[in-house]
NULO-106603 format. One line per 3 residues: number of its first residue (from 1); for each residue x, y, z of C-alpha. Coordinates in Angstrom, 3 decimals. Layout:
NUM = X/Y/Z; ...
end
This chain:
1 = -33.503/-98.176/-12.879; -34.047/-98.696/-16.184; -37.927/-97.970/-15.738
4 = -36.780/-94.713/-14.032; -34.936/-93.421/-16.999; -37.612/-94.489/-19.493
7 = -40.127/-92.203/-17.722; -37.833/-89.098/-17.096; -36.901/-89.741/-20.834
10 = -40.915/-89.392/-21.404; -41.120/-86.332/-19.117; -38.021/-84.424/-21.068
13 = -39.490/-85.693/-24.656; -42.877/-84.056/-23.194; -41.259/-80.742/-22.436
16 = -39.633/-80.477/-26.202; -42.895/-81.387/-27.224; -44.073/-78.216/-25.365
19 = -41.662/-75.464/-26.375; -42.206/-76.453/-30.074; -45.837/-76.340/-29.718
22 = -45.472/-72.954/-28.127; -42.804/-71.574/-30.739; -44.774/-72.477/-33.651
25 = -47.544/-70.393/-32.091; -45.646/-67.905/-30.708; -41.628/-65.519/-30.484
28 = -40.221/-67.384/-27.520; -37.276/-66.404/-26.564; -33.904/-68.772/-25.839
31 = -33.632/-68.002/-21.477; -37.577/-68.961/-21.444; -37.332/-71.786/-23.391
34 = -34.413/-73.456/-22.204; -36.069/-72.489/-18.772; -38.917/-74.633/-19.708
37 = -36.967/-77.498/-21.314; -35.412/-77.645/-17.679; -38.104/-77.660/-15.049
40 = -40.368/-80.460/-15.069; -44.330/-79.057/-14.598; -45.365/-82.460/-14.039
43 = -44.024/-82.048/-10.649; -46.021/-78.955/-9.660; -49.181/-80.303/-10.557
46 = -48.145/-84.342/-9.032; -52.276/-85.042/-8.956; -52.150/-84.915/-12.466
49 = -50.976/-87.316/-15.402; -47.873/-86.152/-16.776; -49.204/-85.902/-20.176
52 = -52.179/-83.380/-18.807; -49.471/-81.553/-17.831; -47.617/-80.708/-20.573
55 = -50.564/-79.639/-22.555; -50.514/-75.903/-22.823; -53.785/-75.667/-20.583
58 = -54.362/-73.755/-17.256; -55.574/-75.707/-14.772; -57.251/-75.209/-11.964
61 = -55.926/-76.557/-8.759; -58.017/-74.723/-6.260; -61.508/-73.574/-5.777
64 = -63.347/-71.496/-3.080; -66.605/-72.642/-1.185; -68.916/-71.536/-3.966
67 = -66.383/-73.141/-6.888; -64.679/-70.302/-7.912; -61.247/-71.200/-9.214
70 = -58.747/-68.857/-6.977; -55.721/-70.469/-7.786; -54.223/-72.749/-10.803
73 = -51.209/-73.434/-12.567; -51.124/-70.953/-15.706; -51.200/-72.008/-19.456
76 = -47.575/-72.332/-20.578; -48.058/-70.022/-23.428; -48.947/-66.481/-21.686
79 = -46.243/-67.895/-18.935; -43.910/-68.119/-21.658; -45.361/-64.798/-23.096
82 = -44.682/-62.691/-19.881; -41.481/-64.126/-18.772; -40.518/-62.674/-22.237
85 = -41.853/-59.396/-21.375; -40.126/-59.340/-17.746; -36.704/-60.204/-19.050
88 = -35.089/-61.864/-16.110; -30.988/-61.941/-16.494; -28.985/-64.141/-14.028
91 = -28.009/-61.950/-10.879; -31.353/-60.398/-10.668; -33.721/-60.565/-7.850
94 = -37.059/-61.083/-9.002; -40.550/-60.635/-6.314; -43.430/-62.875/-8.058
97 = -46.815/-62.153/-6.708; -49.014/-65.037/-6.660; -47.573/-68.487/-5.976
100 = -49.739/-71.073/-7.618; -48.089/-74.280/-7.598; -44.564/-72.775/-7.028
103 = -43.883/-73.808/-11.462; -43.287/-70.103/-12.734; -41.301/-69.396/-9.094
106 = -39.043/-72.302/-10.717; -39.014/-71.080/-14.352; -37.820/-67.537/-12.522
109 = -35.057/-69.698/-10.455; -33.536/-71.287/-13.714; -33.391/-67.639/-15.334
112 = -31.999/-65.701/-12.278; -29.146/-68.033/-11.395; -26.245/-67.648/-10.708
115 = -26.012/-65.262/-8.339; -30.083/-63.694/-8.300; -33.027/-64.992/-5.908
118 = -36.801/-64.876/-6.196; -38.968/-64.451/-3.867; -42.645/-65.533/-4.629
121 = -45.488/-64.275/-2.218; -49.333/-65.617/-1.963; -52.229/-64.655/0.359
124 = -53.180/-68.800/0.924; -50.779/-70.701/3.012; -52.001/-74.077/2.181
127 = -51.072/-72.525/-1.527; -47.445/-71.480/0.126; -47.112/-75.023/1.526
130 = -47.896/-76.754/-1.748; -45.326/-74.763/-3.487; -42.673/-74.903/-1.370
133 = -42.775/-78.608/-1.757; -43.170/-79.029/-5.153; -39.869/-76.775/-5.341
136 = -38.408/-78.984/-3.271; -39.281/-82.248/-5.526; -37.836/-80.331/-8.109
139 = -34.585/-79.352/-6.737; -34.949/-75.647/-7.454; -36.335/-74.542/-3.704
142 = -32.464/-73.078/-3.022; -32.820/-69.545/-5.199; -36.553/-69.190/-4.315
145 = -38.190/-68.386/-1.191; -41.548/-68.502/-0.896; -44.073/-66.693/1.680
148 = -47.485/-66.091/3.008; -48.539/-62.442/2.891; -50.934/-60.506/1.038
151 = -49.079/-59.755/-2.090; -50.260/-56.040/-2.471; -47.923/-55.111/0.193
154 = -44.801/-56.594/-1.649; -42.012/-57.946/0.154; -39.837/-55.550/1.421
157 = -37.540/-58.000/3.269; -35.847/-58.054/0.048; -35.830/-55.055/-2.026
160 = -35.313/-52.886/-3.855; -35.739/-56.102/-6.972; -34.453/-55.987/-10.463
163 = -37.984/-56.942/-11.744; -41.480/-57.380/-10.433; -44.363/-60.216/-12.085
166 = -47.488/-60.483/-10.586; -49.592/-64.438/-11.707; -52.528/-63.111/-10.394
169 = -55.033/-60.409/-12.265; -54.511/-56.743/-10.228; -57.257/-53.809/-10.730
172 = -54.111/-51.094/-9.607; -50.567/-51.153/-9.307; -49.456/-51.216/-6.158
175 = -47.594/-48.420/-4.168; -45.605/-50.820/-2.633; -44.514/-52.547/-5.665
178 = -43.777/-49.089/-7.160; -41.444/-48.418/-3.688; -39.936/-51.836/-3.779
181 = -38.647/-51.850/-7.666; -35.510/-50.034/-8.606; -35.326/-47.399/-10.497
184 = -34.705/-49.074/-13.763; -36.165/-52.403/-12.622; -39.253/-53.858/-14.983
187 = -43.097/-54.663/-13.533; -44.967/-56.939/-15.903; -48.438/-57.560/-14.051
190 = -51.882/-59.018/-15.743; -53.732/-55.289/-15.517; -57.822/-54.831/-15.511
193 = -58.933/-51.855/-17.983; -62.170/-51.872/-16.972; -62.675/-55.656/-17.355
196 = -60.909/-56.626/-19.837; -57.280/-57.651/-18.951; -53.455/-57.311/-20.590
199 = -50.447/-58.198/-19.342; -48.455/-54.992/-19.314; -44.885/-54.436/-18.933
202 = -43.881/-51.316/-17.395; -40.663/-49.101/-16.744; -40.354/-45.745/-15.537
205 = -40.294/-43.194/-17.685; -39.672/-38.871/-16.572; -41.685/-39.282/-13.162
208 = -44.309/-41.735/-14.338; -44.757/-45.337/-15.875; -45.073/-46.070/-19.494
211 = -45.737/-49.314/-20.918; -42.796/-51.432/-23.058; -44.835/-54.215/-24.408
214 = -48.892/-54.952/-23.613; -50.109/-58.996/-24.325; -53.596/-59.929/-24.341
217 = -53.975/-62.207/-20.943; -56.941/-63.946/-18.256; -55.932/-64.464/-14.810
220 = -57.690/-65.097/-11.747; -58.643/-61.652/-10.124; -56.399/-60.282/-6.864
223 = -58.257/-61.050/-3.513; -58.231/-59.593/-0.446; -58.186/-55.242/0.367
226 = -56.707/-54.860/-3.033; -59.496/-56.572/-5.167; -61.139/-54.153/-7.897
229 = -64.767/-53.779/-8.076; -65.890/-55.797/-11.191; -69.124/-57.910/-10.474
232 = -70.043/-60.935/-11.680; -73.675/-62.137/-11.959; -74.801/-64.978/-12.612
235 = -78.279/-64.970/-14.336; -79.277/-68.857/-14.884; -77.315/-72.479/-13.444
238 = -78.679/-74.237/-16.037; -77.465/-73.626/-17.928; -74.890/-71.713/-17.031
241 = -75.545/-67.702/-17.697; -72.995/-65.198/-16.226; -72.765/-61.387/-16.682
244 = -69.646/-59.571/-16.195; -69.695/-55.580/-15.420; -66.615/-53.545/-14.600
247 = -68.111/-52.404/-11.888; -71.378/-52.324/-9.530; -74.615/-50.836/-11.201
250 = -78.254/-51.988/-11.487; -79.150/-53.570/-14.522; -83.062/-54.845/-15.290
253 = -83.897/-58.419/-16.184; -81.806/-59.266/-18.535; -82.544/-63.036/-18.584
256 = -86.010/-62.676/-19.738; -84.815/-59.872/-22.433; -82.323/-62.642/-23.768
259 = -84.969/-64.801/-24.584; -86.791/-62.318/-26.363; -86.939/-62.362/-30.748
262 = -83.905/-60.299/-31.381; -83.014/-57.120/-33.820; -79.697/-58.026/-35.564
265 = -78.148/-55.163/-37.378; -75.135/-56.200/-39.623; -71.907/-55.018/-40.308
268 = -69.212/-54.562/-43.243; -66.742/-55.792/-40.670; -65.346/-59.686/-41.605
271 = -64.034/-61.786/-39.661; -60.804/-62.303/-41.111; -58.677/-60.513/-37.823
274 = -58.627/-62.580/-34.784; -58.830/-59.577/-32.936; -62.777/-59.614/-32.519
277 = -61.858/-61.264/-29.071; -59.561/-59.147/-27.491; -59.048/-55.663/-29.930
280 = -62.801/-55.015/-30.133; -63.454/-56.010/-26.484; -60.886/-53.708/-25.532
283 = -61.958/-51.051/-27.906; -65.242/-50.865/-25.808; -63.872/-51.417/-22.591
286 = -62.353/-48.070/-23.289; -65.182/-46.466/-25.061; -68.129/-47.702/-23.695
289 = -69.335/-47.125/-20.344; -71.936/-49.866/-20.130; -69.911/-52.201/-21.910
292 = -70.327/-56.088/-20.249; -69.494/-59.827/-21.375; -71.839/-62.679/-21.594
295 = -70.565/-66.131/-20.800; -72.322/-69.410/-20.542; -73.293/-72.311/-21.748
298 = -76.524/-71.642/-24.199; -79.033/-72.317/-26.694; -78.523/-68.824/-27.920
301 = -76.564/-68.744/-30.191; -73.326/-66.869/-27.909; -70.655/-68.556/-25.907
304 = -68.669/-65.838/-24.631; -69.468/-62.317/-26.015; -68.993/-58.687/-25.190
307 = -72.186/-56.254/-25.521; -73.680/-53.248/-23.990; -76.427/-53.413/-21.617
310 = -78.823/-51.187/-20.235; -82.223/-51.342/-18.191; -84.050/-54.449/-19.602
313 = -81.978/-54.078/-22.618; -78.892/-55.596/-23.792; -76.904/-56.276/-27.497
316 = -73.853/-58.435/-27.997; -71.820/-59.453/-30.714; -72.301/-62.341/-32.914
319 = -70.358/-63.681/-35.575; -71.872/-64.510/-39.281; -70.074/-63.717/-42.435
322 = -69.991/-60.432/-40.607; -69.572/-58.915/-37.209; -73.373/-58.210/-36.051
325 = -74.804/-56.294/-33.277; -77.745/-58.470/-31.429; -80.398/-56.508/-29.451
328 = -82.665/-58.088/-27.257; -85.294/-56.731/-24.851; -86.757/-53.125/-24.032
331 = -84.516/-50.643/-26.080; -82.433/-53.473/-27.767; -82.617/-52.027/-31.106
334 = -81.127/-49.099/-30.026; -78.276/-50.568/-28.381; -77.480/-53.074/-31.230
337 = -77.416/-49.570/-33.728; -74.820/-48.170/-30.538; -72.860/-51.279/-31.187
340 = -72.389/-51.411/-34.378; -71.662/-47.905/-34.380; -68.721/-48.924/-32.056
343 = -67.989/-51.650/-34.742; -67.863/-49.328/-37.448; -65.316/-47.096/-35.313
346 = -62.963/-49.706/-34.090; -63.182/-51.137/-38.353; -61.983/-47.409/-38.959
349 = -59.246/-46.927/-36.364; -57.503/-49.785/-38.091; -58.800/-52.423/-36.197
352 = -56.673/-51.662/-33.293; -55.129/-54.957/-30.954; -54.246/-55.330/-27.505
355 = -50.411/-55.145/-28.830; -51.137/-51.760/-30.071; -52.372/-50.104/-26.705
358 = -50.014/-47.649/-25.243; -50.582/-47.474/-21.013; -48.956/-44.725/-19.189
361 = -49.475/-44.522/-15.419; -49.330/-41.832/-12.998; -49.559/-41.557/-9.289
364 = -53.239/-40.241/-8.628; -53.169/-38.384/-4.544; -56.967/-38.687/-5.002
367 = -59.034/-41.268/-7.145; -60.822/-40.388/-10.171; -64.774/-40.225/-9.355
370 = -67.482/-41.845/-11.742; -67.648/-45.130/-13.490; -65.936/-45.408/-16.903
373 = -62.882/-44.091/-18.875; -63.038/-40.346/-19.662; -61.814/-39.382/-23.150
376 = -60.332/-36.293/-24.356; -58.574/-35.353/-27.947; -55.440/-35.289/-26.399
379 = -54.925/-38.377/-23.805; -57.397/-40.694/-24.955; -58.742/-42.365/-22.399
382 = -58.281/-41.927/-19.179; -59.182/-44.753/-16.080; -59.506/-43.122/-12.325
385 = -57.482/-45.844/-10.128; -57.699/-45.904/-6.629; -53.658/-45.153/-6.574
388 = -52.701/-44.444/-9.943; -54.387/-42.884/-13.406; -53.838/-44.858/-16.411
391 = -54.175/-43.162/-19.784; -54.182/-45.105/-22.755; -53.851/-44.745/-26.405
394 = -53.708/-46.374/-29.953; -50.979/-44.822/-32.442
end
């Protein structure tokens, strides 16, 4: 017995561990920490040693034929960050889309009781199974009920719900979400602009949705009917060389191009904001229609970058004392001047975050032709959905 209180005493001492790590590094608020001081991860993720658990790491706890991770348990921090966003009060009834290991389902139990209930949907139902009984181990299955179904549909065996979180990365918000919230419920979901991803709480807001707080996030892209249409290529296995595109288009060799000298053109831009990974990535997500990112393992000097390609072309970003645009291949030195130009514009707006992004949404009856954002003085820019139109802003 003795033993047995020893290691739950290890498991709770792990969990403090936790939430301080996370509230040095981050605002966490009371409900989500004292929701994570209570429900024991190690227990969603029982394969595991306990102390792999409590590190705030996603991990991966299910890949498809190829390898593909399309499922995992997410890091504590952005779980922590978006729970925040959602703010869950007891009484409320909460629809989570995406399962996982059934650990955030439990998180949303602890902040809904007494009196709310959650109900937590996934496409896989070995992924259902797993969660339900890792609830269950945890004590925490009686406010939560969890089901197969594809998770762009909703649940509407239980609305209209106080608040809406989806675990998984969505391309679009869903008309059935929209339907299922109430009127002054709260939808925080992980949202693509045009690869790049943010976790974006929304209300509504005089017929349309407007955005309360944006976070920079990575999930696991949606399956199924409701997938976007990002592509990912991969260009060499060893080592590992993978392209990312927001969406189909033909591209020329850009292996052999990468391997070609380079043209670097630098910048005044330092490094000093730690936005380079997310506020300029987003910048040209937004501004640049052949914007991609470059991710691999390599002998090139990048590890993962965003860049512009075109043709047999392509230019990233590299880091020195300075941002610097790197062109390599057939019209490289023109796209590394293009990218720095985009640089020098992002250095000028003020260096704009993720945090800073403003996202309204509006039902679209038809979808926006053309790849890439449209821009206009007025709206900024502007991404064709297949049910909504987003237009987004920095102050």
């Amino acid at each position: 017995m003795d033993h047995e209180a020893d290691h739950e005493a290890g498991h709770a001492a792990r969990r403090h561990a936790l939430v301080a790590l996370l509230k040095e590094r981050q605002e966490v608020g009371e409900p989500v920490a004292a929701a994570m001081l209570a429900v024991p991860r190690h227990l969603f993720l029982p394969d595991m040693d306990p102390e792999e658990a409590y590190r705030d790491e996603a991990i991966v706890t299910k890949r498809d034929d190829e390898g593909r991770p399309i499922s995992s348990s997410s890091q504590p921090a952005i779980m922590a960050a978006m729970l925040d966003q959602l703010g869950v009060a007891p009484g409320h009834r909460v629809l989570e889309i995406g399962a996982g290991t059934g650990y955030n389902a439990a998180l949303l139990a602890h902040l809904v009781v007494p009196g709310g209930h959650v109900v937590s949907v996934d496409i896989d139902d070995d992924v259902v199974a797993g969660a339900r009984r890792h609830l269950s181990a945890a004590g925490t299955s009686s406010p939560v009920e969890v089901v197969c179904a594809d998770g762009a549909a909703g649940w509407p065996e239980r609305a209209p719900y106080d608040r809406m979180i989806a675990t998984v990365g969505v391309w679009d918000l869903a008309p059935a979400w929209l339907e299922q919230l109430k009127d002054d419920g709260r939808l925080v979901v992980p949202l693509d602009l045009r690869g790049m991803q943010v976790s974006v709480a929304m209300e509504r807001s005089g017929g349309h949705w407007v955005s309360r707080s944006v976070v920079p996030c990575g999930f696991m892209r949606m399956r199924g009917p409701f997938a976007g249409p990002e592509v990912t290529l991969v260009l060499s296995r060893d080592p590992d060389l993978v392209l990312a595109l927001p969406e189909p288009r033909e591209i020329g060799d850009v292996l052999t191009a990468l391997d070609a000298a380079s043209t670097d053109i630098a910048t005044k831009v330092d490094m000093s904001s730690p936005a380079m990974g997310t506020g300029l990535s987003l910048w040209l997500a937004l501004h640049e229609p052949r914007w991609c990112v470059l991710s691999g393992k390599l002998g090139r000097g990048y590890g993962v970058t965003a860049g512009i390609v075109e043709g047999d072309g392509i230019a990233l970003l590299a880091a020195e004392r300075t941002l610097v645009a790197r062109g390599h291949g057939a019209g490289g030195a023109r796209l590394a001047a293009e990218l720095a130009g985009h640089i020098g514009a992002w250095d000028q707006a003020g260096r704009p975050e993720a945090e800073d992004l403003r996202i309204e949404a509006y039902e679209a009856p038809t979808p926006t032709p053309g790849p890439g954002p449209r821009t206009g003085p007025d709206a900024g820019a502007v991404i064709g959905k297949r049910h909504t139109k987003l237009v987004l802003s920095f102050p």
